[in-house]
Residue frames relative to the residue before (quaternion, step in Angstrom):
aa qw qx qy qz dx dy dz
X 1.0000 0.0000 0.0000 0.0000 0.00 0.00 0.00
X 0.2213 -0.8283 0.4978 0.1310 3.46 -0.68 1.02
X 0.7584 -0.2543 0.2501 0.5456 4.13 -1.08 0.22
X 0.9482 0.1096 -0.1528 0.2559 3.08 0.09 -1.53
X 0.4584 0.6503 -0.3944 0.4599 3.22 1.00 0.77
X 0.5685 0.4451 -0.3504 0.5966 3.51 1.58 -0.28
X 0.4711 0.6284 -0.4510 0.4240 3.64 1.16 -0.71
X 0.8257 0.3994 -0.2862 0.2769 3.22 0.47 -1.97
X 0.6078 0.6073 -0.3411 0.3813 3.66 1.41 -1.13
X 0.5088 0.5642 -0.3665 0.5371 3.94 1.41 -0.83
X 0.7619 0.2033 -0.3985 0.4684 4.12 0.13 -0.54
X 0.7497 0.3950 -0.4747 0.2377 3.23 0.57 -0.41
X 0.4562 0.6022 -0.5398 0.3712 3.69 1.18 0.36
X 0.7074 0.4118 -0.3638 0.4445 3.13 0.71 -1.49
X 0.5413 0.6070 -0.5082 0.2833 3.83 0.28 0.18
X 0.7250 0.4918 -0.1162 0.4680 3.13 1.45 -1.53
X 0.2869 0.7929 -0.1196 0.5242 3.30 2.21 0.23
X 0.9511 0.0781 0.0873 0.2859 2.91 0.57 -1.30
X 0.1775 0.7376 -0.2833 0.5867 2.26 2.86 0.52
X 0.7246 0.5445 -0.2294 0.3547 3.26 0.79 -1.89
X 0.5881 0.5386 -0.3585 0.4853 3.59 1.10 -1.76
X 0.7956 0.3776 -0.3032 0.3639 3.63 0.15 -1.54
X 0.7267 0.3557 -0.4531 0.3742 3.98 0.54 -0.27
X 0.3226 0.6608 -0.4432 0.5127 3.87 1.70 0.17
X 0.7641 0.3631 -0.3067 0.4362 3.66 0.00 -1.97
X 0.6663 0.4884 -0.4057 0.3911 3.95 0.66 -0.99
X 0.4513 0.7869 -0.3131 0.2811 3.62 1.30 -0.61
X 0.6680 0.2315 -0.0083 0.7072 3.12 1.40 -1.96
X 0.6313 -0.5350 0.4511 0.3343 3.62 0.21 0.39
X 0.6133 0.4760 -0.4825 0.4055 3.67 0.34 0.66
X 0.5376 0.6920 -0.4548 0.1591 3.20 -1.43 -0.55
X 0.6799 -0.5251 0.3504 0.3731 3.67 -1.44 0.40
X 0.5667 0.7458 -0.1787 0.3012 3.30 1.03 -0.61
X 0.6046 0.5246 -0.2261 0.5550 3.12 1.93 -0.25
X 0.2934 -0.7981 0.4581 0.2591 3.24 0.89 -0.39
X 0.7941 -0.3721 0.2034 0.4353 3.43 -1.30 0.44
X 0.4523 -0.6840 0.4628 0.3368 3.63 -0.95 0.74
X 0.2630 -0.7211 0.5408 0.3440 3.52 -0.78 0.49
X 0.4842 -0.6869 0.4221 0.3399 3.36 -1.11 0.44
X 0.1848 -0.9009 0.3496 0.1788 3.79 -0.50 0.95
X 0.6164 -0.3007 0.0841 0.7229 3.90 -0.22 -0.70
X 0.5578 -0.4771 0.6310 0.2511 3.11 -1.47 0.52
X 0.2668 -0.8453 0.4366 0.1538 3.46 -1.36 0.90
X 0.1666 0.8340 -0.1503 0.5041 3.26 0.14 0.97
X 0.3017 -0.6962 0.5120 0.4026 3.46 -0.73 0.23
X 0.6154 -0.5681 0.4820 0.2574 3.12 -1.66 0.66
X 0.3217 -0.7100 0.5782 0.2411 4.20 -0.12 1.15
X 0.1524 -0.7577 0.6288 0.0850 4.06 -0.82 0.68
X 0.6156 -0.6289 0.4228 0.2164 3.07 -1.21 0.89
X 0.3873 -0.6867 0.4214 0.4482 3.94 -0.40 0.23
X 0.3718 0.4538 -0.6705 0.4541 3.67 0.04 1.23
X 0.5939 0.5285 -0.3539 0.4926 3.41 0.80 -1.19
X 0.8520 0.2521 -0.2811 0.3626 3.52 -0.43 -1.01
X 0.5674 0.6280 -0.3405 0.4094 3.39 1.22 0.17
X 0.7228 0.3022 -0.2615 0.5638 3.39 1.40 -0.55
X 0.5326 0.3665 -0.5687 0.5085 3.59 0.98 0.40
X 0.6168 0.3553 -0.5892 0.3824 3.95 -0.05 -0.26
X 0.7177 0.2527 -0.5089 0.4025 4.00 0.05 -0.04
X 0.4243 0.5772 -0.4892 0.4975 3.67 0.68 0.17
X 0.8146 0.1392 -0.1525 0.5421 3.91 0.09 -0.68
X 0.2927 0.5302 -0.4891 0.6277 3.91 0.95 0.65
X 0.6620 0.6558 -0.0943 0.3503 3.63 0.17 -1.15
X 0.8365 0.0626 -0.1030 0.5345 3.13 0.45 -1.47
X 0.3963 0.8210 -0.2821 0.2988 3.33 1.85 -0.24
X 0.7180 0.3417 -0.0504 0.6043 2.94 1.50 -1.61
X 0.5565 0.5674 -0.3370 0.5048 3.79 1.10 0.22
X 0.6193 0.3920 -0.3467 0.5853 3.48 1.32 -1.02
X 0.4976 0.7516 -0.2407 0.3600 4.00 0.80 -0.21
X 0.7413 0.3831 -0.1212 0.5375 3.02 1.06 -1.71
X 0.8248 0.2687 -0.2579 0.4254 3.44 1.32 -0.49
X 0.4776 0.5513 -0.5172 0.4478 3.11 0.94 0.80
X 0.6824 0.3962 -0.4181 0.4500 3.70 1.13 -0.08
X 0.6614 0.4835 -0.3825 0.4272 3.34 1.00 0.08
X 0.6239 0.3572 -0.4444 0.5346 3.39 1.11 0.39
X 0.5749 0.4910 -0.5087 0.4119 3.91 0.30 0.35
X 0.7232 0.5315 -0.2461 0.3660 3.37 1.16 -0.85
């Protein structure tokens, strides 16, 4: 057996190698093969813009002074 024939029989293990590792890592759910995580919703409330918080404060202004009007007309 000469050099480069042991060369060639060394890559082609380490090929058949690293098939194994990578259908193992995909096995348990790991490995390189997944590629970068994308980034998904964020958990959490959602942060609103100040239009947003501007039309819920007259939205709860609103029902604030509605839940008001009929609570003094039932005591009365």
């Amino acid at each position: 057996m000469d050099l480069y024939e042991t060369i060639q029989n060394l890559y082609a293990e380490k090929e058949r190698l690293e098939r194994v590792i990578a259908s193992l890592e995909a096995l348990l759910g790991i490995g390189k093969e997944e590629g970068p995580k994308l980034r998904g919703a964020k958990r959490g409330r959602k942060s609103m813009s100040a239009k947003e918080r501007e039309e819920v404060s007259a939205r709860m202004k609103k029902y604030w002074e509605r839940r008001r009007n009929r609570k003094g007309e039932s005591a009365t």
